[in-house]
C-alpha positions as CSV (number, residue, x, y, z in Angstrom):
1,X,-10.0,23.3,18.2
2,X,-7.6,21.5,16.4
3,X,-7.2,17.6,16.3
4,X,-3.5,18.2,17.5
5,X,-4.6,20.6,20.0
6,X,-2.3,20.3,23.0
7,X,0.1,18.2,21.9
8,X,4.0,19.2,22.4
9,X,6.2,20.8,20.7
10,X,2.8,22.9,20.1
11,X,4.6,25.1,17.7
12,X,5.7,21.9,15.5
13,X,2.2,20.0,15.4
14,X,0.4,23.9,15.1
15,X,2.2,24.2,11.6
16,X,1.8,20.3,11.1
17,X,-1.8,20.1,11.6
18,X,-2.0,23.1,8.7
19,X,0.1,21.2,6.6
20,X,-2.2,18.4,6.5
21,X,-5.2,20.5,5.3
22,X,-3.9,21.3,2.3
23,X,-3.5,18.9,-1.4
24,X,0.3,17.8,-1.9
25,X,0.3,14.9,-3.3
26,X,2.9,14.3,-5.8
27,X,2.3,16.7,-8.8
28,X,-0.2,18.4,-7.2
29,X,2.1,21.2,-4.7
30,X,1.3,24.4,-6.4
31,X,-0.9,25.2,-2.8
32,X,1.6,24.2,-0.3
33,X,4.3,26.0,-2.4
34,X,2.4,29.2,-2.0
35,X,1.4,28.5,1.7
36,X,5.2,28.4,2.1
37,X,5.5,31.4,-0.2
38,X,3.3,33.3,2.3
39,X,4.3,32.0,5.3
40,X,7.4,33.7,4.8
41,X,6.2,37.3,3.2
42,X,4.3,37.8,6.4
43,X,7.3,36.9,8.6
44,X,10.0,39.2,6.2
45,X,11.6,36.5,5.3
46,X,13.8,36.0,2.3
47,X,12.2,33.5,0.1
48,X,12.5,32.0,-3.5
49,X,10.8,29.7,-5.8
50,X,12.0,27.8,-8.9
51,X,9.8,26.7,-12.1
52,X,10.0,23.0,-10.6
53,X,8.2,24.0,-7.5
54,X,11.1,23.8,-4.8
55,X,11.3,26.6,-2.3
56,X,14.1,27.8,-0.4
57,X,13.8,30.4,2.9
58,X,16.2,32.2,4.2
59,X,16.5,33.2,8.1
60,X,19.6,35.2,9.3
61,X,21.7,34.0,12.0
62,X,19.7,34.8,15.9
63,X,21.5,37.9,18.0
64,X,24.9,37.5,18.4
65,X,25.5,34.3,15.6
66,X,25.0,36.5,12.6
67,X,28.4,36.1,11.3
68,X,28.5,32.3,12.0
69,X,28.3,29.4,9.0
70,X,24.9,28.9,7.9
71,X,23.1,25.7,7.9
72,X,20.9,23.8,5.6
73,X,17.8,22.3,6.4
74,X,16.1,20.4,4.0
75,X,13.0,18.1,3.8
76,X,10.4,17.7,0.8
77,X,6.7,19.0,0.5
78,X,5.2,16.6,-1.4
79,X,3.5,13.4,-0.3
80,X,2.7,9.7,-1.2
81,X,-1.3,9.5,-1.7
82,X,-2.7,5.7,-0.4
83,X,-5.9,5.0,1.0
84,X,-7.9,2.1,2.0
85,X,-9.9,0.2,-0.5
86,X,-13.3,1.4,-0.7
87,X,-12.0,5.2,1.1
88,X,-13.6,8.3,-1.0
89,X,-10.7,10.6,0.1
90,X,-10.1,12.7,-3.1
91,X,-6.8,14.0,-2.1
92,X,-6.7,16.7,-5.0
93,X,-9.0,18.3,-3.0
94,X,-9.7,16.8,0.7
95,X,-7.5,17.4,4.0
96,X,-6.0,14.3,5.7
97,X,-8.5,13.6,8.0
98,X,-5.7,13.6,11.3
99,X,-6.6,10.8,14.4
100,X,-4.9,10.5,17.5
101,X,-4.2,7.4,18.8
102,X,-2.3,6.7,22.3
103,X,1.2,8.6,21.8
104,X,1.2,8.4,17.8
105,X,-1.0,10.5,15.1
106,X,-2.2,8.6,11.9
107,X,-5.1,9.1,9.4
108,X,-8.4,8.0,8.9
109,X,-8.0,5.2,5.8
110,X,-5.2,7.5,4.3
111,X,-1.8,7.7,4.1
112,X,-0.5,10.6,6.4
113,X,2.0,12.6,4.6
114,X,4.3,12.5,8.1
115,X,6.9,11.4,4.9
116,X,7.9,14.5,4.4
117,X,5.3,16.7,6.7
118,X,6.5,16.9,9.9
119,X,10.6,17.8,8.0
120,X,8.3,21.0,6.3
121,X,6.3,21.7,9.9
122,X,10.3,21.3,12.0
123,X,11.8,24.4,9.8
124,X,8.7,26.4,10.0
125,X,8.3,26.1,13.8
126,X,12.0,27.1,13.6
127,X,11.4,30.0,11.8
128,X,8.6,31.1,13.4
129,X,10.2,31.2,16.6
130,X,12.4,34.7,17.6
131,X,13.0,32.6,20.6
132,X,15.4,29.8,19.4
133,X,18.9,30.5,19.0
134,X,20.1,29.2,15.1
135,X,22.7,30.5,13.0
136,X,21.9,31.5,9.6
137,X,19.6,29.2,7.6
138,X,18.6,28.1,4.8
139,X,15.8,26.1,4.9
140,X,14.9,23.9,1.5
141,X,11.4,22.5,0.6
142,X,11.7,20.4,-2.2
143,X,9.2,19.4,-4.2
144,X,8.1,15.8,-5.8
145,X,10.3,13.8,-4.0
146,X,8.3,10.8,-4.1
147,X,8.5,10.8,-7.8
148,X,12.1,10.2,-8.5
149,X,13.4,13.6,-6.2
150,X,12.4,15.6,-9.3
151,X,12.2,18.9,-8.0
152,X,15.9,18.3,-5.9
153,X,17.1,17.6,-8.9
154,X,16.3,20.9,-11.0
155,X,17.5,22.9,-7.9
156,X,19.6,25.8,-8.1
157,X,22.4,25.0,-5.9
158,X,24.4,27.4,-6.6
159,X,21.8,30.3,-4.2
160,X,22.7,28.2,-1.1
161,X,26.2,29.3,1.0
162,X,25.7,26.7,3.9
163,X,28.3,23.7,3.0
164,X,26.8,21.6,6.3
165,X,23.3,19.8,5.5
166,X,21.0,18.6,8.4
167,X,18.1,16.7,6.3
168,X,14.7,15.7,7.7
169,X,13.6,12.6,5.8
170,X,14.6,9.6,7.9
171,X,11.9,7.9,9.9
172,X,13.7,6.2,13.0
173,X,14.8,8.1,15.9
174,X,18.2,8.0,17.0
175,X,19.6,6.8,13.5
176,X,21.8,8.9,11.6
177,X,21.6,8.5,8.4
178,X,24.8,8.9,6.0
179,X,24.4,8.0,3.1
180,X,22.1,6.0,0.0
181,X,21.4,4.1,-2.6
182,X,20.9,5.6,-6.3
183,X,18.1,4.9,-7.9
184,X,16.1,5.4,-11.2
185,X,12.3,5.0,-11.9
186,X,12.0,3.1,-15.5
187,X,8.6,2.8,-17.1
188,X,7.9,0.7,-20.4
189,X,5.0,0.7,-22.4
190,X,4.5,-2.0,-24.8
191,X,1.9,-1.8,-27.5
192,X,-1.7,-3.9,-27.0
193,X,-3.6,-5.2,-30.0
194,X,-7.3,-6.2,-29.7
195,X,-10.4,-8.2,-30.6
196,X,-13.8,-8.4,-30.6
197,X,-15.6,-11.5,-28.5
198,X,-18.1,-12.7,-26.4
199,X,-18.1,-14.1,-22.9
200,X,-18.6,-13.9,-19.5
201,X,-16.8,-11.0,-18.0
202,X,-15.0,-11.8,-14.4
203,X,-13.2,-9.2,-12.4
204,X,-9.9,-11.0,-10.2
205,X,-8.7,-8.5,-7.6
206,X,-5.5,-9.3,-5.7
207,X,-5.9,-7.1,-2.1
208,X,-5.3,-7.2,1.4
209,X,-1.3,-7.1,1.1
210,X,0.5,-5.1,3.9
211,X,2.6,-3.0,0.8
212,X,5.2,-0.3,2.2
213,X,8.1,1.8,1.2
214,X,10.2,0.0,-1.6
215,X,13.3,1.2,-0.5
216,X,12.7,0.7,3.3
217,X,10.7,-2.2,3.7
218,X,12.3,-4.4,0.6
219,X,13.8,-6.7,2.9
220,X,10.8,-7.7,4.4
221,X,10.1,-9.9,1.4
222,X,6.3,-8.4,2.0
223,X,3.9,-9.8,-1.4
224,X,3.7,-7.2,-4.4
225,X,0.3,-7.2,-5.8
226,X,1.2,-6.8,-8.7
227,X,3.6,-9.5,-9.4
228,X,1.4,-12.2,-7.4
229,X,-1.3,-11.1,-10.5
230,X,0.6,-12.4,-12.9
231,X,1.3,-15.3,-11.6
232,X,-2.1,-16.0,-11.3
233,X,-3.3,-15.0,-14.9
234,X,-0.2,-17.2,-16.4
235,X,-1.0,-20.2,-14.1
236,X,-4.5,-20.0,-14.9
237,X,-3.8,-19.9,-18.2
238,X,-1.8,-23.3,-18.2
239,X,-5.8,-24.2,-16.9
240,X,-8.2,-23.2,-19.6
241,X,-8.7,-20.7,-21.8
242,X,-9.2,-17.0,-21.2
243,X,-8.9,-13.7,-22.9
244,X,-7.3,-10.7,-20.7
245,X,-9.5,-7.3,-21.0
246,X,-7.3,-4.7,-18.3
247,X,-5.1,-4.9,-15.5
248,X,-4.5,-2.4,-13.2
249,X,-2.5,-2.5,-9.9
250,X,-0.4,-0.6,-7.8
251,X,-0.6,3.6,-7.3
252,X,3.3,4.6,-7.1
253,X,6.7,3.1,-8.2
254,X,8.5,3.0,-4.6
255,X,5.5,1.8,-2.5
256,X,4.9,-2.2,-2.8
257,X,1.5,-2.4,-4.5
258,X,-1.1,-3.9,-1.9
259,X,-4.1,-4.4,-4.7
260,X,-4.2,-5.1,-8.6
261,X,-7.2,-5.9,-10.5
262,X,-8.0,-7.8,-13.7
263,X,-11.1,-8.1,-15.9
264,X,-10.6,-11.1,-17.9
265,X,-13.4,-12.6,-20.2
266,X,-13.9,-16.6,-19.8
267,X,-16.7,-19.1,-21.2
268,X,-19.5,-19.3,-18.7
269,X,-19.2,-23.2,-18.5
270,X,-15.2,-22.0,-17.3
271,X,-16.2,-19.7,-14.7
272,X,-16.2,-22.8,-11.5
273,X,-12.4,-23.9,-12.7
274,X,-11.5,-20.0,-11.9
275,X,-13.5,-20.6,-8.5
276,X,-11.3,-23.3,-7.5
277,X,-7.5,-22.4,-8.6
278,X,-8.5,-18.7,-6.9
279,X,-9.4,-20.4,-3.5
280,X,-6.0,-22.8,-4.2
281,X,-4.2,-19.9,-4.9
282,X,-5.1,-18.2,-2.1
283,X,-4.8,-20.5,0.1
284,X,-0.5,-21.3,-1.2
285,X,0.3,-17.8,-0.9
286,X,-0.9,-17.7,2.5
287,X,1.1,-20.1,3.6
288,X,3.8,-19.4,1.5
289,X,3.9,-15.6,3.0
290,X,3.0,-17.2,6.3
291,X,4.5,-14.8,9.0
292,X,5.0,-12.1,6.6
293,X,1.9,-11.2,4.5
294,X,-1.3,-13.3,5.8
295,X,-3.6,-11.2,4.8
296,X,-3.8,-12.1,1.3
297,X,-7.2,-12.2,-0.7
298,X,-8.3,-13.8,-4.1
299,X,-11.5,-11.8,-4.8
300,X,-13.8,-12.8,-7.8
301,X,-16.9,-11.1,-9.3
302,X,-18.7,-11.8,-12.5
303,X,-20.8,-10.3,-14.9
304,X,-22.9,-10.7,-17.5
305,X,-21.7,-12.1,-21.0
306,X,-21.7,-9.4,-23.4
307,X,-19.2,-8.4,-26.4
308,X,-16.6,-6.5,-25.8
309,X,-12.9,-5.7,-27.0
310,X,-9.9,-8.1,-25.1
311,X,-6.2,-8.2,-25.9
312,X,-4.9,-10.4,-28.8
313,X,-3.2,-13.3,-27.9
314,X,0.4,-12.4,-28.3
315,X,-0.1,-9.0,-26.6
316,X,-2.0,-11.0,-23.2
317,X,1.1,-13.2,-23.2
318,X,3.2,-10.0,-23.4
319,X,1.7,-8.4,-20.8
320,X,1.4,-11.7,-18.4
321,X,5.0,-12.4,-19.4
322,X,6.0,-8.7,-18.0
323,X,4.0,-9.0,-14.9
324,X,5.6,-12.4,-14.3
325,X,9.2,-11.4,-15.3
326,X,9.9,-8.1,-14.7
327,X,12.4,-7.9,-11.2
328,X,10.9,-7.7,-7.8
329,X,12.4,-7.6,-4.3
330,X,16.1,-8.0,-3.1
331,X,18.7,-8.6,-5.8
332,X,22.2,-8.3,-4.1
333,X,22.9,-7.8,-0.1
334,X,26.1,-5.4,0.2
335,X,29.3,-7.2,0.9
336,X,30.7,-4.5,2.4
337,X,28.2,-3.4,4.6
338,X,26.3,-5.8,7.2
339,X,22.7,-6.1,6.4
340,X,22.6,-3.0,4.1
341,X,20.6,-4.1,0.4
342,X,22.7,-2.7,-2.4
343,X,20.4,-3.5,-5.0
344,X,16.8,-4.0,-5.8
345,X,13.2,-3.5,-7.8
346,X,9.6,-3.3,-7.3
347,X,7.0,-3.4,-9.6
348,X,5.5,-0.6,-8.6
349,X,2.5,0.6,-10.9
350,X,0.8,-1.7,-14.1
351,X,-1.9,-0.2,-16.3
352,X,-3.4,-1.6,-19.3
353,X,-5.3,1.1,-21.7
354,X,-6.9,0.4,-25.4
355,X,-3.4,0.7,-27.3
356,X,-1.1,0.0,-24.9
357,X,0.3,-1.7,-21.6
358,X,2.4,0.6,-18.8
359,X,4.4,-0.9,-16.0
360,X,7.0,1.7,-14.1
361,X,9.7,-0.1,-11.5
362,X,11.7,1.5,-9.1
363,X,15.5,0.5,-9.3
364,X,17.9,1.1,-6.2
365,X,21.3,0.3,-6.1
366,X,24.7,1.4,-4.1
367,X,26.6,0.5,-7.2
368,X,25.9,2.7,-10.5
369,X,26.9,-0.9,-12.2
370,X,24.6,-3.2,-10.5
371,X,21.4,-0.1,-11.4
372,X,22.6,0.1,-14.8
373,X,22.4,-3.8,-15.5
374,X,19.1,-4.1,-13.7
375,X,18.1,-1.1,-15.7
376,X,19.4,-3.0,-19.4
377,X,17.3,-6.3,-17.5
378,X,13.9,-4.3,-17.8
379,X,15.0,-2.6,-21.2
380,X,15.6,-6.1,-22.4
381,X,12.9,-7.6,-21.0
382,X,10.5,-5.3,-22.9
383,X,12.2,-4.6,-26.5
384,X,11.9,-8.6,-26.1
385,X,7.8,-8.2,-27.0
386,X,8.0,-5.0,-28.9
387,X,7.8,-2.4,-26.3
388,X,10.1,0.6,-25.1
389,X,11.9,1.7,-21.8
390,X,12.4,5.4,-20.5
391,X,14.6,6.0,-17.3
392,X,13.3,9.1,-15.3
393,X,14.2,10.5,-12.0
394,X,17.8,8.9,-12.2
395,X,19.7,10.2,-8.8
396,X,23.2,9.3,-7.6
397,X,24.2,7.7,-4.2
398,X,25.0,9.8,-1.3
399,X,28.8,8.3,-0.7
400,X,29.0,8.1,3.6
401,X,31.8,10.0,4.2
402,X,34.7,9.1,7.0
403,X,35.6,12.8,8.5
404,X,32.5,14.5,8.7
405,X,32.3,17.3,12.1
406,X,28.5,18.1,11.6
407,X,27.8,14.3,12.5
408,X,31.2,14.4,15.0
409,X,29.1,17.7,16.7
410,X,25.7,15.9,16.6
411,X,26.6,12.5,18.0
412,X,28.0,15.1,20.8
413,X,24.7,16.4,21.5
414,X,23.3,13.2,21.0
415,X,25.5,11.7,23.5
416,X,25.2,14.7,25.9
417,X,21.4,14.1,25.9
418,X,20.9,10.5,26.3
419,X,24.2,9.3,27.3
420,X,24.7,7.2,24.5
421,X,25.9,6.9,21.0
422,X,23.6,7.1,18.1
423,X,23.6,4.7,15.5
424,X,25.3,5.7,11.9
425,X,23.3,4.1,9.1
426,X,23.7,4.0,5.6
427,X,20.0,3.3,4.1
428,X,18.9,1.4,0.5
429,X,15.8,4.3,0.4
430,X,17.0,7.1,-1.6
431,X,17.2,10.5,-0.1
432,X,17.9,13.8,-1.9
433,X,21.4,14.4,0.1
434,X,22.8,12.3,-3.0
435,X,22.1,15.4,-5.1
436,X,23.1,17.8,-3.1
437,X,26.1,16.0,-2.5
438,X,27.2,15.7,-5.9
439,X,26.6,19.1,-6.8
440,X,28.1,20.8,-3.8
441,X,31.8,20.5,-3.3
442,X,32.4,19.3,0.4
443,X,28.9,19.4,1.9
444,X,28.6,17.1,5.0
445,X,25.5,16.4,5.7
446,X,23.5,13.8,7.7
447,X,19.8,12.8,8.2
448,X,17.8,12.3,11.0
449,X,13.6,12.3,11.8
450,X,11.3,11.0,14.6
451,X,9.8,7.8,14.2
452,X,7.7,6.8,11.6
453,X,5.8,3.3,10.8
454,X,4.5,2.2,7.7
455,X,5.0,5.0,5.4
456,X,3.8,5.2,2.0
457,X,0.7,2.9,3.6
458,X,-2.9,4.0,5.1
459,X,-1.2,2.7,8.0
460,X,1.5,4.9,8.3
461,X,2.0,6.5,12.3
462,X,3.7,9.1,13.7
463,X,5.3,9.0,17.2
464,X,4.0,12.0,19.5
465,X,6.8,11.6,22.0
466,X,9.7,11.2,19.4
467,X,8.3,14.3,17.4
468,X,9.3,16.1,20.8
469,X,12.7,14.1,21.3
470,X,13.9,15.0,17.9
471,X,12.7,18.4,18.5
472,X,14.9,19.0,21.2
473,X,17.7,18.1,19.8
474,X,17.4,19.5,17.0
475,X,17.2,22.7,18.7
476,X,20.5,21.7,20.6
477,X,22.4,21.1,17.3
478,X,21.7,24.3,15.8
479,X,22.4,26.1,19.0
480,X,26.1,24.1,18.9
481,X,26.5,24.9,15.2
């Protein structure tokens, strides 16, 4: 018996609940590209794979709509790996562990991978069923997404014939999504010289933040992990003396870090004044994220003195100075569109090592000017102390288009269905439409999916009932099309 045993549309959460057993995080595909690879050899379906890992199926028109346009779908394999301080998930290795909770599925201290899971289980219940009337398809499973839409990005466009693009990524029901930000991922690395001392090692761990997607959730103002550390090592640095050892927060560039750690070495007689300011600390950003974050912790553990090697003093104020400079949260609101965020940052990852520091930031913008300049901020920023920037994973905005009849024919069915009008949303998260839109002449495309809650989290939920809803109409749509 399967956890999602029972549940409706069976043939959605049947290939869902398989989905979920098997490794795909980020950079880590290769089995879910060949479960997709033989899901569709024992079904005689035309399929294709590329050297980045994408996958492509083809499905010919249903009886009587072989001659009729064919139609993309398109949704991406890979996943955003999170789990709850203390969890021993391995997930190069372990299957979500799926729990059902009143009318929504989530995980057990995981992240649940319904970002971009239940797009992939939608085409294959689609495929899978003789039953449902579709005209030819073309169904595209990309593959690391979450790391700058990498494997969208090296895809072949020119094996697809469908010019309209129904894509699976969006996470509220009964928005249509047309169009997004661009977006870059920039990481710097700047170079870390040590020494030899003696002290009393104490570790500083920054947890218990609510974190979420970087693109959806920006406007929350929700803490960054990250970024809170560094104020904390610079201000308790204007308090005594201290030499920095590592830092390390934050797991991916477009998820708000909920935890970073530091290992900083003190003199023992020192250790009670880093008592106090991380209980005041605490204690402000509590109230100053009062209604937004409350869950903040300041958590302190110390060891024995010993030698060991810490950073020099101009690289700790180097790497303090990125933590506490480097651009976080909302930069610019559109002025054309209500409530829309053109342009923003998180610092999304920081790692110290023996030679060198990393940080990697996630820039979004509407405007190719404003993501360029934020882009040159970080660049400057670390050239400043010695260190060097490389952009990856650069994608364009999707441009919302005015005459578009896929999203005329779909806010039909739409309004057929519920007697109402959907609403048409252009997003700040980036979605792989943007590529597919500047590479195919005169695509029209729009975005839907069922609702979704915290993604990129251990909290992230998926809604039973809207899984169905969506279901339905998507099945409606491609039997207008």
């Amino acid at each position: 018996m399967g956890v999602l045993d029972g549940l409706q549309p069976a043939g959605v959460f049947k290939f869902f609940e398989e989905i979920e057993q098997i490794p795909r995080g980020s950079g880590n595909t290769a089995a879910m590209k060949d479960y997709l690879l033989d899901f569709a050899e024992k079904r005689g379906l035309r399929a294709e794979s590329d050297d980045s890992g994408n996958v492509v199926i083809f499905a010919d028109g249903t009886e009587g709509r072989e001659a009729a346009s064919p139609v993309i779908l398109q949704g991406h394999m890979d996943m955003v790996c999170q789990k709850r301080p203390g969890s021993e998930h391995d997930f190069t290795k372990d299957p979500i562990d799926l729990v059902v909770k009143d009318d929504v599925i989530c995980a057990s201290d995981t992240s649940l991978g319904g970002d971009d899971g239940i797009a992939c289980a939608y085409m294959l219940a689609i495929l899978d069923d003789a039953a449902i009337s579709h005209p030819p398809l073309e169904c595209i499973f990309t593959n690391d997404e979450e790391i700058g839409l990498l494997g969208a990005t090296n895809f072949d466009c020119t094996k697809l014939s469908g010019r309209r693009m129904i894509n699976l990524d969006s996470e509220d029901e009964g928005i249509f999504t047309c169009g997004c930000a661009g977006g870059a991922r920039v990481d710097t690395v700047l170079p870390i010289k040590r020494m030899r001392m003696k002290g009393l090692p104490v570790l500083i761990e920054v947890s218990g933040l609510l974190g979420g997607h970087s693109g959806q959730m920006i406007d929350t103002y929700r803490a960054n992990a990250d970024k809170l550390m560094g104020r904390f090592l610079y201000a308790l640095g204007n308090r005594m003396g201290y030499s920095l050892e590592s830092v390390a927060g934050g797991d991916k560039d477009n998820a708000i870090p909920t935890s970073c750690k530091a290992h900083i070495v003190v003199d023992p007689e020192d250790y009670p004044i880093v008592v106090t300011y991380s209980e005041e600390f605490e204690k402000e950003l509590r109230d100053e994220f009062a209604g937004i974050d409350e869950g903040i912790h300041i958590h302190l553990e110390k060891g024995n003195a010993h030698k060991m090697d810490v950073m020099d003093l101009d690289s700790q104020d180097h790497v303090i100075l990125m933590m506490l400079a480097a651009p976080y949260g909302v930069r610019k609101m559109s002025g054309e569109i209500e409530g829309l965020v053109e342009t923003s940052c998180n610092l999304g990852i920081v790692r110290s090592g023996k030679e060198e520091f990393a940080c990697t930031c996630s820039v979004r913008s509407s405007k190719v000017s404003a993501k360029k300049g934020l882009i040159d901020e970080i660049r400057a920023l670390s050239e400043m102390m010695g260190g060097s920037v490389r952009t990856v994973g650069d994608y364009p905005a999707w441009e919302y288009r005015e005459e578009s009849p896929l999203r005329d024919t779909m806010m039909d069915v739409y309004n057929e269905m519920y007697g109402e009008d959907p609403v048409i949303n252009v997003i700040h998260a980036g979605l792989e439409c943007g590529l597919f839109y500047q590479r195919i002449a005169d695509i029209d495309a729009v975005s839907i999916g069922p609702d979704m809650n915290d993604i990129h989290t251990y909290n992230e939920t998926l809604s039973i009932p809207s899984v169905q809803r969506v279901w339905d109409f998507l099945l409606n749509v491609l039997a207008r099309l």
